[in-house]
N, C-alpha and C positions, 0 to 999 in steps of 0.2 A: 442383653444378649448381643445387639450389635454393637455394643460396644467393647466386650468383651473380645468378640470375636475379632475386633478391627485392632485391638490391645496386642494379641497375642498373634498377631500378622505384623503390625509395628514393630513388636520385639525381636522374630523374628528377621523382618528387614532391617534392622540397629545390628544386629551380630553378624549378617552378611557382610555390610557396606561399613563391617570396623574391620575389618579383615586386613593384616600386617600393618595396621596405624600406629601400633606401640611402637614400631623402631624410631629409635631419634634420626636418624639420617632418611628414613622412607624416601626422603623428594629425591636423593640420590642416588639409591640402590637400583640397578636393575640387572635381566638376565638376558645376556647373550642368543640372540635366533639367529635364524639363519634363511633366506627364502632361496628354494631348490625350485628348479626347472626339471622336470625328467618325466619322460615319456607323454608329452605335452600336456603335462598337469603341472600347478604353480601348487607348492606345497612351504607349510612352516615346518620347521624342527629346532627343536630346543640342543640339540645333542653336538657338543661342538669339541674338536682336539685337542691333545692333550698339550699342547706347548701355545695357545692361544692366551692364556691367562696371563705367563710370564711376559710375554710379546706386549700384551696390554699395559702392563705394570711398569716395565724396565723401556718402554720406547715411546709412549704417549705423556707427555706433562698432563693433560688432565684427568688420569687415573691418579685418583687417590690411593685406591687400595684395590685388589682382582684376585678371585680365588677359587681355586677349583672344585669342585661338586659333586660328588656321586648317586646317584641316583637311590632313592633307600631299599636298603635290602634287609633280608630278618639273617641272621646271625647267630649264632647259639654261642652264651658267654656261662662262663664256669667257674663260679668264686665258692672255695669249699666246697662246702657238701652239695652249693644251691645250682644248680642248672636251669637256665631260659632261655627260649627263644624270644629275641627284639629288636626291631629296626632301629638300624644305625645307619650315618653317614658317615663316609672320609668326606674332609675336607682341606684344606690351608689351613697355616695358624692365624690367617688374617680376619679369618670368616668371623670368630667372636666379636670382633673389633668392629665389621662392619656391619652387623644384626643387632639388634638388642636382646639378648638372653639374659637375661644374667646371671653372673655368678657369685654362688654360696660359698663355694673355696676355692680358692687358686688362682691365681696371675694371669688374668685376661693375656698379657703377652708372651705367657709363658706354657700354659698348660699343652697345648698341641704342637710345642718345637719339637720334643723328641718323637722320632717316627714311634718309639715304641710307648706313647704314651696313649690314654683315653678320658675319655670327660664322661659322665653320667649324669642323668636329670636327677633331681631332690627321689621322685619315687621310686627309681629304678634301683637309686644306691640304696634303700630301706630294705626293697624286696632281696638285693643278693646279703648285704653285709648287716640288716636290722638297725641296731641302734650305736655299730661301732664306727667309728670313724672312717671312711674306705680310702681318705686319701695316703698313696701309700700301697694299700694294698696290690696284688695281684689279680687278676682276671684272665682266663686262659679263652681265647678267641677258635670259633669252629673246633674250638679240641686241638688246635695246632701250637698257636703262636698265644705267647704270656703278652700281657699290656700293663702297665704300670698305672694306676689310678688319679692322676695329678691334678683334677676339679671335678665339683660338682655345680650344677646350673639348676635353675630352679624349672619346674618343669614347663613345657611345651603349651603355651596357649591354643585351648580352642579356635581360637583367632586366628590362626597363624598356617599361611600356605606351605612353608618350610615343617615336616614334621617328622621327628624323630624321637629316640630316647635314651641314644648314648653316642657320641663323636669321636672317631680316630683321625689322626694325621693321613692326608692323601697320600702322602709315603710311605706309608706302612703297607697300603693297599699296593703301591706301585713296586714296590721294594718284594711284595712275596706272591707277585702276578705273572707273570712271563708276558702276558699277553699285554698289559699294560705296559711292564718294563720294556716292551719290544716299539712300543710307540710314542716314545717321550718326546721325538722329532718327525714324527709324521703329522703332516697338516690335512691327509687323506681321510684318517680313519678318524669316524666321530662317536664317542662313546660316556664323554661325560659333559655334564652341564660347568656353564664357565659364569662368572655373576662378580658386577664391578660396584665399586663406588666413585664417582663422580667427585672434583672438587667440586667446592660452592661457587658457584655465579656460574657453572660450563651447561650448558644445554645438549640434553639426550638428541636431541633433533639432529641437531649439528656434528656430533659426535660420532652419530650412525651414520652419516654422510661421507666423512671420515674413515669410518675403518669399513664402507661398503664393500670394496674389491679384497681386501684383504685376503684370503684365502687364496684366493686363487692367485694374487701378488707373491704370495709364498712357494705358491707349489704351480705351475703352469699347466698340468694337468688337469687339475679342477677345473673344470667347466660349469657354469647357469649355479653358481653358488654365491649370495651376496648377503654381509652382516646388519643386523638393526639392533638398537636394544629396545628391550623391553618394560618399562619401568615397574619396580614392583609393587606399587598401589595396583597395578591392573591384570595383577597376576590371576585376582583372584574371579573377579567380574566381566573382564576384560581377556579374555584367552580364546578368542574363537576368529579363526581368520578364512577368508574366504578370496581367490586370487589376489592372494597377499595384501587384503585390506583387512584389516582388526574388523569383527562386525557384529561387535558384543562377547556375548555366552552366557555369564549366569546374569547379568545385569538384566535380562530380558525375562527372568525369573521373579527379579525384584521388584520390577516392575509392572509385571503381571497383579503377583500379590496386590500391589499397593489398590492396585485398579480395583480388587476385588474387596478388597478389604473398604476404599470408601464407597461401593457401593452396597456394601452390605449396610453401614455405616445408616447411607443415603435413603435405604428402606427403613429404618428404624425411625430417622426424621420424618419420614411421609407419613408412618403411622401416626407421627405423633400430632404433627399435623392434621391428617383424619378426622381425630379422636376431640381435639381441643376444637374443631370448626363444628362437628354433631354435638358437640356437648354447647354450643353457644347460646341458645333460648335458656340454658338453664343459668347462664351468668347475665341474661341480658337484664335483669332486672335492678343487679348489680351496679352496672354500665349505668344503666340510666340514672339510679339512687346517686351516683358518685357524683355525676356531669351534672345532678340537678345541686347534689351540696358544692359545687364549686371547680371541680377535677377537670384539672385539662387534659384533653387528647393525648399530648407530648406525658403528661404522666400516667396515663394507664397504659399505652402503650411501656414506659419503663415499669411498668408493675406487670405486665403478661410479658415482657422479655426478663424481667429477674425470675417470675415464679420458674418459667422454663429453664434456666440457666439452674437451678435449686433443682428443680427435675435433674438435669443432667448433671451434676454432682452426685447427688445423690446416687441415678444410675451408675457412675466413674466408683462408686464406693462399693458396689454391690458385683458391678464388674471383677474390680479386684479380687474382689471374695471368691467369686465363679473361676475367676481366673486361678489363683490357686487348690484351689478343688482339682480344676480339668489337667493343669498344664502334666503330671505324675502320668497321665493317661494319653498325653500324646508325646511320649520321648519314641512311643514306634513307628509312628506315620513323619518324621523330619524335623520337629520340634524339640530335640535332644538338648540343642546347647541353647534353648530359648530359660530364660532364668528372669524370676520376677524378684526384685529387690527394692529394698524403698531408699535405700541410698545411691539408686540408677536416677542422678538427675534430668535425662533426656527423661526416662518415662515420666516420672511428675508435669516436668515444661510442658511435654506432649498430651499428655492427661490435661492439665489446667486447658490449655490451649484448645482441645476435641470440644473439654464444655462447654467452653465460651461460644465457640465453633459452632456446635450440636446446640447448642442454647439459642443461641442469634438466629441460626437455618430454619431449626422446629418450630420456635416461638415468631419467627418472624410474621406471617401471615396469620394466625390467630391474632393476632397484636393487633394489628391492624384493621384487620375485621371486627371482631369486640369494639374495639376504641370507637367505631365510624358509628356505632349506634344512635339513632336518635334518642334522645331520652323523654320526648312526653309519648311517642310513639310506643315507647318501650312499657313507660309507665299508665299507658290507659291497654294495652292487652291486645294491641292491633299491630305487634310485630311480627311481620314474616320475610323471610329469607328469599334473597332474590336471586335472577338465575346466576349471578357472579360469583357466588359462592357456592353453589351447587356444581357449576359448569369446571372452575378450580377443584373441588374433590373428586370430579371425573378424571382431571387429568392428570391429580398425585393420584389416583387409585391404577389408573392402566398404565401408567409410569412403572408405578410399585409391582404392576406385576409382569410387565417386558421386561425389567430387567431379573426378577425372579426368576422370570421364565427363560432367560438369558444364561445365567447359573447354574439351573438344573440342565438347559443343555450343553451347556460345556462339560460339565461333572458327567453325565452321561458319557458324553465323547472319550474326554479324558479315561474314565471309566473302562469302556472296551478297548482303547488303544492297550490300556494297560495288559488288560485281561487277554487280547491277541498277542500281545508280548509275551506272555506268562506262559502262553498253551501254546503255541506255532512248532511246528516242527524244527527243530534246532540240528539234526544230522545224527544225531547219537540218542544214545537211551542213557540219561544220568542216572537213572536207579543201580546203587550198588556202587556208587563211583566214587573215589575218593584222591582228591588232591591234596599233596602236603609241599610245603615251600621248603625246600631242602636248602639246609645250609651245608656251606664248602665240606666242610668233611664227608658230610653224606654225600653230597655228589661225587667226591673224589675214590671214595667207597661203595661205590653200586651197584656191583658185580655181586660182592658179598650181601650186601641188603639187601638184594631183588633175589638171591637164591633162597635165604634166610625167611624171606616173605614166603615165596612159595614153597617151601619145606613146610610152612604151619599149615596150608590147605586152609585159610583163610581166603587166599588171594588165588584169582584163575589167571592172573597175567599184573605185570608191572612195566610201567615203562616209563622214562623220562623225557619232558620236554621243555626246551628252553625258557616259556614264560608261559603261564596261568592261562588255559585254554580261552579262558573268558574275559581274559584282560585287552585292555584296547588300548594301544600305544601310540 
């Protein structure tokens, strides 16, 4: 069981801490911040102008590549009969070039030049077009505007901080926006995310030093506004800043886990520890028969640290087992993208490695007690136990249970914070409530939909608002 349980905390932590490693360029990529000054609060924001990319691109020698980013938004696409709603970005045609997606059909430098072109993932193009070919075909966006199908990419890793399931050219976006198109040269207005590639051997450090005043270089207006980047290994673990120092965010999650995971681990060894020290008068007869035919200390001691390592195999075997049974039953509680496979070489190494671990920790102290036995002591029936080993099982026993006792009350804590989260007064009454994420047409159209709503006498009121009550930006 602890080991099962420390299995499927490991897996867990392996899927966090792989997060954007598949791009080949990772060491290079990162995302444009920004740290703000305003109303004497020091703030991050990702959200940066729309002529800042090309600025990067056309005026810095160690921009590789810089490309513009929109933030994902759900979009209603319409190929024949099929209609859905799915989040999509605009972005540059460079973006391909500087991610690793890859692509199923079409000319990495080619598919996002024309503004009216669009890319789709492997499942997204099943679901509209089934089993025909879609490059080529037509797709009619918001109900407005046609796009032209010119690749398909395979789809979006669990893995991966960037997520979407279909990409347009940022010109197409900028081309039928007023509000965009009205800001191609303003260094004021910040509304989409900006994300560079680095040549090889240039240092982010340095880089960010470099284009710190910028903003406000452009535009003299701008005031207490200064650039960094971000690099994107730490997008994912790494995104919580505090008076403009990075000061973790999920990494302290990761971390957490780990802590619990070996000390669940670490009660499972005490047990077993325990259990091989009270069972000792019943092998000591053993001990003494072996050390009287010959057996030296140095080998029984490897014969009580292999049986244990044999335990803990054996348990690594049974774990799996359990672990397959459970993991189906925990995709509710955070364990979704946790996946046991036997050709995942970290878990095997990691596996081998706990036994030997868990074998050497458990078996360590039974080893050595056994071994120390006298043997005519043993073998005339005048063995008993001194207080060193007695006073040792006091203090794996109240170890083993301060830190049980440690667990349940964290889990408690944990517990009611949640449960106060869950019930508190929130300002409104959600029963009855219903939020739908309107794509452009609908919103362009909501005069007629909010009448149309309330004409069914379904709805006592409609109204719109900029972003997801509940959303935290």
């Amino acid at each position: 069981m602890g080991m099962a349980f420390a299995m499927v905390i490991g897996l867990w932590m392996q899927h966090e801490l792989s997060f954007d490693t598949f791009h080949a360029n990772a060491d290079r990529l990162a995302l444009v911040q920004k740290n703000t000054f305003f109303n004497n609060e020091k703030n991050i924001q990702e959200s940066t102008p729309y002529p800042l990319s090309d600025e990067l691109k056309n005026n810095y020698p160690e921009v590789k590549r810089a490309a513009k980013v929109s933030y994902p938004y759900d979009r209603g696409l319409l190929a024949g009969d099929n209609i859905i709603n799915k989040i999509g970005r605009f972005v540059d045609p460079e973006f391909l070039e500087m991610f690793s997606f890859p692509l199923i059909k079409g000319d990495i430098k080619t598919v996002l030049r024309d503004p009216n072109s669009i890319v789709l993932t492997e499942s997204l193009a099943a679901t509209l077009f089934g089993a025909t070919d879609p490059v080529g075909k037509t797709i009619r966006i918001d109900n407005q505007f046609d796009l032209q199908v010119t690749g398909i990419i395979k789809d979006v890793p669990k893995n991966s901080t960037l997520q979407f399931e279909f990409l347009a050219p940022y010109e197409f976006d900028a081309k039928n926006n007023p509000f965009i198109n009205n800001n191609r040269t303003n260094w004021g207005n910040n509304f989409l995310t900006t994300m560079v590639e680095l040549k090889e051997g240039e240092s982010m450090e340095e880089f960010s030093q470099k284009i710190k005043t910028l903003n406000m270089d452009k535009d003299n207006t701008i005031k207490d506004v200064t650039l960094f980047l971000h690099p994107l290994k730490k997008w994912h673990l790494h995104s919580d800043y505090k008076n403009w120092v990075n000061v973790g965010g999920r990494i302290e999650y990761v971390r957490l886990f780990g802590v619990v995971g070996i000390f669940v681990l670490l009660i499972a060894c005490i047990n077993f520890m325990n259990l091989s020290t009270a069972r000792s008068q019943k092998r000591a007869r053993e001990v003494g028969i072996r050390k009287t035919m010959g057996s030296q200390r140095g080998q029984l001691i490897v014969q009580f640290l292999s049986e244990s390592m044999l335990t803990a195999f054996l348990a690594f075997l049974l774990a799996v087992c359990l672990m397959t049974l459970a993991l189906p039953y925990l995709k509710d509680v955070g364990f979704e993208n946790v996946r046991l496979s036997l050709n995942n070489s970290v878990l095997l190494i990691s596996g081998f490695i706990t036994c030997i671990v868990t074998g050497l920790i458990a078996g360590s102290y039974p080893a050595l007690y056994l071994s120390s036995f006298l043997p005519i002591k043993v073998l005339k029936g005048v063995f008993k136990q001194g207080k060193s080993p007695i006073t040792f099982r006091k203090v794996l026993v109240i170890s083993q249970f301060s830190i049980s006792i440690g667990l349940i009350v964290s889990t408690i804590v944990v517990f009611q914070q949640i449960d106060h989260a869950k019930n508190r007064s929130i300002g409104y009454n959600p029963d009855n409530l219903i939020a739908i994420r309107a794509t452009r047409d609908l919103s362009l159209n909501f005069a007629p939909l909010k009448q149309e709503l309330l004409n069914s006498r379904y709805f006592e009121a409609v109204a719109t608002t900029s972003s997801p009550m509940t959303a935290v930006y």
